[in-house]
C-alpha positions as CSV (number, residue, x, y, z in Angstrom):
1,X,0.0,0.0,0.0
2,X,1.1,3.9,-1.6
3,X,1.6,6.2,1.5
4,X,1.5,10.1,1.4
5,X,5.0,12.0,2.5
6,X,5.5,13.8,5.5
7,X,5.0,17.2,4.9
8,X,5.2,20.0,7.1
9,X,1.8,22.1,7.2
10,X,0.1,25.1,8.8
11,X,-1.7,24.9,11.6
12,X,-5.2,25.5,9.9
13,X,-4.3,23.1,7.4
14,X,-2.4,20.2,9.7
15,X,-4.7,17.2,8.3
16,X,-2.6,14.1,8.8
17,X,-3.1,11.9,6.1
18,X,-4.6,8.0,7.2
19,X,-4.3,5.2,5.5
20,X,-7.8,3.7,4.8
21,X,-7.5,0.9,7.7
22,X,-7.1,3.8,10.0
23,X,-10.6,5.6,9.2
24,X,-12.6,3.7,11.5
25,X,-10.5,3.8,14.4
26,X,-10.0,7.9,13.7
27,X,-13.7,8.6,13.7
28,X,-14.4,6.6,17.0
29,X,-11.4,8.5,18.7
30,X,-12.0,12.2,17.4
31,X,-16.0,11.9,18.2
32,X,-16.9,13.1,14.9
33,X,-21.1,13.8,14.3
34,X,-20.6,13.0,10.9
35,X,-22.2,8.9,10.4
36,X,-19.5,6.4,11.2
37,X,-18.2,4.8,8.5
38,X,-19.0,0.6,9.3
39,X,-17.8,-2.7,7.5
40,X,-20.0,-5.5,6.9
41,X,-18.1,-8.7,7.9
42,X,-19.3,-11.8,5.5
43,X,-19.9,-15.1,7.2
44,X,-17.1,-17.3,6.6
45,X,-18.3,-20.5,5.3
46,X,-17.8,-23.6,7.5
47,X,-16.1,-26.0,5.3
48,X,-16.9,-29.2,8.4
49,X,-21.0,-29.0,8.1
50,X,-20.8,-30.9,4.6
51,X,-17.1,-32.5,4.9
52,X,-18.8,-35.9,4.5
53,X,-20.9,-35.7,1.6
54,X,-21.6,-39.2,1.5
55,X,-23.6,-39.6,4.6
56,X,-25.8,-36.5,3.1
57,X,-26.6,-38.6,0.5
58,X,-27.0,-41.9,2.5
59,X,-29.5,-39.5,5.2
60,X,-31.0,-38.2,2.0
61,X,-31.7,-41.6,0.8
62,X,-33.0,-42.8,4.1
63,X,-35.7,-39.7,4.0
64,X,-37.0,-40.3,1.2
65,X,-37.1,-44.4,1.8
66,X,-39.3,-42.8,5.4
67,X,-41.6,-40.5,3.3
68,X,-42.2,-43.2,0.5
69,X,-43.1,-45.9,3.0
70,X,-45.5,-43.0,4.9
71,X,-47.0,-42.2,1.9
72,X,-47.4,-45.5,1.1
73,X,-48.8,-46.6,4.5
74,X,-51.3,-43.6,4.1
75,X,-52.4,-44.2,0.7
76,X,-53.3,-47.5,2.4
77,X,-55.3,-46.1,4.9
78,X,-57.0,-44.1,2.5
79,X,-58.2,-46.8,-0.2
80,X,-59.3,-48.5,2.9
81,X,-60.9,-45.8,4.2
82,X,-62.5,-45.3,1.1
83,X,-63.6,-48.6,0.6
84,X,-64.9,-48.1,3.6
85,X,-67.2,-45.1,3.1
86,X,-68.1,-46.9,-0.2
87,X,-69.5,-49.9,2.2
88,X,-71.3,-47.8,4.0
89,X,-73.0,-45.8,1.7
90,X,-74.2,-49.0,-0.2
91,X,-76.0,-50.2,3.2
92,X,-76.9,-46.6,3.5
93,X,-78.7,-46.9,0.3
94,X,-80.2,-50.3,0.6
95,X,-81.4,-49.3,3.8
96,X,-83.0,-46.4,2.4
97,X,-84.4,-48.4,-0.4
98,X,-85.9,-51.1,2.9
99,X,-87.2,-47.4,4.4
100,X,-89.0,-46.7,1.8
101,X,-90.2,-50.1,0.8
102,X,-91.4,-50.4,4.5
103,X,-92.8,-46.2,4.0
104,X,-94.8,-48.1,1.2
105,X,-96.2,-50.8,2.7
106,X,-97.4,-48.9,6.0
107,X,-99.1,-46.3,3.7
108,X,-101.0,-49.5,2.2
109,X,-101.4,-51.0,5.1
110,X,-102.9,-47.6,6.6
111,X,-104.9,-47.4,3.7
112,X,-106.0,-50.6,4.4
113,X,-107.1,-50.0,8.3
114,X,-108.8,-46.6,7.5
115,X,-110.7,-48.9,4.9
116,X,-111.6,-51.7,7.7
117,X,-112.7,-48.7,9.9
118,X,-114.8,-47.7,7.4
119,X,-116.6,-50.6,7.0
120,X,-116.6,-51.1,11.0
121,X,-118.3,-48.3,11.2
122,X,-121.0,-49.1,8.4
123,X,-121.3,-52.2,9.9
124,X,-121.9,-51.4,13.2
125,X,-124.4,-49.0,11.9
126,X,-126.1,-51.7,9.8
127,X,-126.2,-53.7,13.0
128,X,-127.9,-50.7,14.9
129,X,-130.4,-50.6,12.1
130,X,-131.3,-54.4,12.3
131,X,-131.3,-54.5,16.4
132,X,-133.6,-51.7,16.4
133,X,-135.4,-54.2,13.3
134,X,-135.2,-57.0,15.8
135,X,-136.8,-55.1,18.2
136,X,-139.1,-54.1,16.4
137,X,-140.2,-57.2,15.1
138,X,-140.0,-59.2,18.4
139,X,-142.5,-56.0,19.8
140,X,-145.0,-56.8,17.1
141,X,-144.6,-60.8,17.8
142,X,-144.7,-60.4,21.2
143,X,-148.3,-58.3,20.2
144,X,-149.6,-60.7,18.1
145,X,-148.7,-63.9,20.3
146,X,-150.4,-62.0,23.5
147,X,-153.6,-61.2,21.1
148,X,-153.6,-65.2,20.4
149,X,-152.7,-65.8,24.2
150,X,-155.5,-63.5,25.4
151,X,-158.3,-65.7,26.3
152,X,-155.8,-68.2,27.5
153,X,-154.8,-69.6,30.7
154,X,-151.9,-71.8,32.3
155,X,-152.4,-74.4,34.9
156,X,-149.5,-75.3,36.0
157,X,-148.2,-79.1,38.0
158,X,-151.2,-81.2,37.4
159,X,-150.5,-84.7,37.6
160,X,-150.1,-86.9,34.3
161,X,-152.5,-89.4,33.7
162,X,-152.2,-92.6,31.3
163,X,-154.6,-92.5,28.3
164,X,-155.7,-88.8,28.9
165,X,-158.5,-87.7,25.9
166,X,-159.3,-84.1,25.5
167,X,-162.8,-85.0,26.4
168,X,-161.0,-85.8,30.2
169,X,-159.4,-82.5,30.1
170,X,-162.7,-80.7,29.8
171,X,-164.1,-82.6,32.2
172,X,-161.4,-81.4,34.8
173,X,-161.7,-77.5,34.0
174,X,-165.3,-77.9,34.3
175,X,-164.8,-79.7,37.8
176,X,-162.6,-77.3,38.9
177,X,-164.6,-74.0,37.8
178,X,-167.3,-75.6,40.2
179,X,-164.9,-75.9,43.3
180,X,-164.1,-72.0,42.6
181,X,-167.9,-71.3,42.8
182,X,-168.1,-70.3,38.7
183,X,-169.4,-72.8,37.2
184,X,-168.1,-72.5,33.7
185,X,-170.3,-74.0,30.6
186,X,-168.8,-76.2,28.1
187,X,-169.7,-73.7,25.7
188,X,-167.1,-71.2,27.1
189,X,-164.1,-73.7,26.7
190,X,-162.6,-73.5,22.8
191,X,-159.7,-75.9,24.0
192,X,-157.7,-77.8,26.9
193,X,-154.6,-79.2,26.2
194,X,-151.3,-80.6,28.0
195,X,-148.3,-78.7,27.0
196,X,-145.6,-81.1,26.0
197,X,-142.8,-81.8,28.9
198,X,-140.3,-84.4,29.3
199,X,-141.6,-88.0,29.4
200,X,-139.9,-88.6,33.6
201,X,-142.0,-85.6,34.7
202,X,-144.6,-86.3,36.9
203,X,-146.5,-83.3,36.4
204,X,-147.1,-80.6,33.4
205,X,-148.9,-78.1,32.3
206,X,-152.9,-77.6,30.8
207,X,-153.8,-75.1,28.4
208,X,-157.1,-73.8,28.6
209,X,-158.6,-71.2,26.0
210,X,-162.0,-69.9,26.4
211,X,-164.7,-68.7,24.0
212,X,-164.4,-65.1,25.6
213,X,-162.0,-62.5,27.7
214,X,-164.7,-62.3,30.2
215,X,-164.7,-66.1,31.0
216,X,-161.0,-66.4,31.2
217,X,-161.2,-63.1,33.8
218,X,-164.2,-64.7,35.7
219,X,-162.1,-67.7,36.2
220,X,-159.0,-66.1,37.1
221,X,-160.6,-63.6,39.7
222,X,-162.4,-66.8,41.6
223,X,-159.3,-68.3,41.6
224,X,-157.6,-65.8,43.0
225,X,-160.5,-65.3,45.2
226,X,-160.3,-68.9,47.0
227,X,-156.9,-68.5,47.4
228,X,-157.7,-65.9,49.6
229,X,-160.5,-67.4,51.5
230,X,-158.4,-70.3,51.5
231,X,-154.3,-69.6,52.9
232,X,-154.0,-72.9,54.3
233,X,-156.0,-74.9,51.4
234,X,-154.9,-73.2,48.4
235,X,-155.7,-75.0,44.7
236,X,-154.2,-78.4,45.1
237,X,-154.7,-81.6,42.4
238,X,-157.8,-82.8,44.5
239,X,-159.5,-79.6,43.7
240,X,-159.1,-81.0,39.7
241,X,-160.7,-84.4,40.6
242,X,-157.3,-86.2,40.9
243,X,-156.4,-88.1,44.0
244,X,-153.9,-88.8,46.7
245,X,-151.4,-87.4,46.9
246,X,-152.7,-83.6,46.9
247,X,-149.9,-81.7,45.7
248,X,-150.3,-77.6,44.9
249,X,-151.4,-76.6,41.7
250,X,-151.4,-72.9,39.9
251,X,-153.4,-70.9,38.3
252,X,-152.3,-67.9,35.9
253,X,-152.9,-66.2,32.3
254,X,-150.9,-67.4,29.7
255,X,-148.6,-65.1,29.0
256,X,-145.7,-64.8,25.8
257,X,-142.2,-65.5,26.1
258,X,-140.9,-62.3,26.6
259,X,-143.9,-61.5,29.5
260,X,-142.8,-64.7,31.0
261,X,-139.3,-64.0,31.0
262,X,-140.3,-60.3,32.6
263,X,-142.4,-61.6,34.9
264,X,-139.7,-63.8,36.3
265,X,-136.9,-61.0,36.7
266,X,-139.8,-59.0,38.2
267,X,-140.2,-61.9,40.8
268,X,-136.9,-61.3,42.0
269,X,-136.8,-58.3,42.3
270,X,-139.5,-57.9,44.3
271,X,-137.8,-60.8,46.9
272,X,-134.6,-59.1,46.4
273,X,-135.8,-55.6,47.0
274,X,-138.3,-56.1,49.8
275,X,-141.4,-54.7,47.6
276,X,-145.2,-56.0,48.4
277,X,-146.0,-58.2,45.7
278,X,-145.9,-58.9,41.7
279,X,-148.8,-59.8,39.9
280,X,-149.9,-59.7,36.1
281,X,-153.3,-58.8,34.5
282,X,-154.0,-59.1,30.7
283,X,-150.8,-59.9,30.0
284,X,-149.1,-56.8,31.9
285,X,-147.2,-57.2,35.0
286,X,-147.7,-54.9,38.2
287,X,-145.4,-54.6,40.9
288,X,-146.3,-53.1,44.3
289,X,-143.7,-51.5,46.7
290,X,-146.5,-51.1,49.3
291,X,-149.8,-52.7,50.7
292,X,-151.3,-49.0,49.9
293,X,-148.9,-47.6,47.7
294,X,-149.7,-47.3,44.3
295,X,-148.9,-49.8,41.6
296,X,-146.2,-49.9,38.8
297,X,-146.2,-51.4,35.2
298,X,-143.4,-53.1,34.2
299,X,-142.6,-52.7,31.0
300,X,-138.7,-53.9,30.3
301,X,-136.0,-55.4,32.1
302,X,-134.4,-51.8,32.0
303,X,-137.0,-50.3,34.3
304,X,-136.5,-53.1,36.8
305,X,-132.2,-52.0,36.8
306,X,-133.4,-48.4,37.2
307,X,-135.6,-48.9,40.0
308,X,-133.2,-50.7,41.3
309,X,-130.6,-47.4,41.7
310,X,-130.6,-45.9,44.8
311,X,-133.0,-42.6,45.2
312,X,-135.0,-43.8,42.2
313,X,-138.8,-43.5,42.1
């Protein structure tokens, strides 16, 4: 490196000359404002980091062996994964295919149940319709049978005899008519006969129809009449001309099957229920809570449930 010559100046113009390595150094020491003057220093490079370039190969190697066999591994996972989803999407979409086959068939089948209530419904009407029908028709039967029935009376446990004609029969209303003090003519009678009953019975029941309503009620009223008179000696088979052994015998209107059937609940009820006495008059049925109370007509079985109620006049 050139330097500059001594040289001997003024004192306004003594500069000594620096060489360049000196600048820095000079402006620290003299304290000049003017910006320091500053060297970048490079990075010398460390020729030991990559001495061995054969294990940065081997390491580079072995990375990418790692990432290959990750990648690998992972694409694994995913095609199974994959598969997987797939799987489940197919049973996803045969169960929504069963879902809606099953939505189907409970639509039909709903149809099919509103239909069956329809026709429950119509049916059960219908059957309304014909029980009132019934009713009806077992109201005008029950009419007619009791305008047949109206001149007819029952007697009920006389004793069987063998070889009985009709011409006997009419013989034993007439004797019994006279024991009741109204003696009945033969020309009142239109017909006795035995009602049928099983062939080991003892005892059945005659028939009797008279010519008129006013013979049958004569007879009933004097029969009812010696009862009366007679607590201890009511109508008994000797009273009919049949003998030993004298057993009780009774003496009512014939009445239909659905009086009969009334009269019998009405029995019971007035056992059960502590009432005065039951009794039936041309083919009506009378009940009587009291000796002096006033009577009531029975007139269905639903009456006799309602009196029965508590608080029920």
């Amino acid at each position: 490196m050139l330097r500059s010559p001594t040289t001997t100046l003024s004192p306004k113009s003594a500069i000594p000359s620096r060489s360049e390595s000196d600048i820095p150094r000079m402006v620290q020491n003299e304290g000049h404002t003017a910006a320091a003057v500053t060297q970048r220093a490079k990075r010398r490079r460390d020729s030991g980091d990559y001495s061995n370039l054969a294990d940065f190969n081997s390491l580079k190697e072995e990375l990418k062996y790692m990432i290959g066999q990750l990648m690998s591994t992972q694409s694994e996972r995913l095609d199974k994964l994959e598969n997987h989803i797939l799987d489940i999407k197919d049973h996803t979409t045969k169960i929504e295919h069963t879902n809606g086959e099953i939505e189907k068939s409970m639509t039909f089948m709903s149809d099919q149940m509103s239909s069956i209530e329809a026709q429950i419904k119509k049916l059960e009407l219908e059957k309304g319709e014909m029980a009132l029908q019934i009713l009806n028709l077992e109201d005008k039967l029950d009419f007619y049978d009791h305008q047949l029935n109206k001149t007819s009376i029952e007697i009920r446990n006389v004793p069987k005899i063998m070889n009985e004609s009709k011409e006997k029969l009419y013989d034993t209303i007439h004797y019994l008519s006279k024991q009741l003090c109204t003696d009945l003519h033969y020309q009142e009678i239109r017909d006795v006969s035995r009602a049928p009953s099983k062939k080991e019975n003892r005892t059945s029941t005659i028939r009797v129809e008279f010519s008129n309503t006013l013979s049958k009620a004569r007879f009933l009223s004097a029969s009812k009449m010696y009862n009366k008179n007679n607590p201890n000696n009511k109508i008994n088979s000797n009273l009919l001309g049949y003998p030993e052994p004298k057993i009780p015998v009774y003496v009512a209107e014939q009445l239909t099957a659905k009086a009969k059937r009334l009269f019998y609940l009405a029995r019971i009820f007035v056992k059960t229920h502590n009432y005065n006495s039951c009794w039936t008059t041309n083919g009506r049925i009378f009940i009587k809570e009291k000796v002096d109370g006033a009577y009531i007509i029975v007139k269905n079985e639903q009456q006799l449930e309602t009196l029965s109620k508590p608080n029920t006049v």
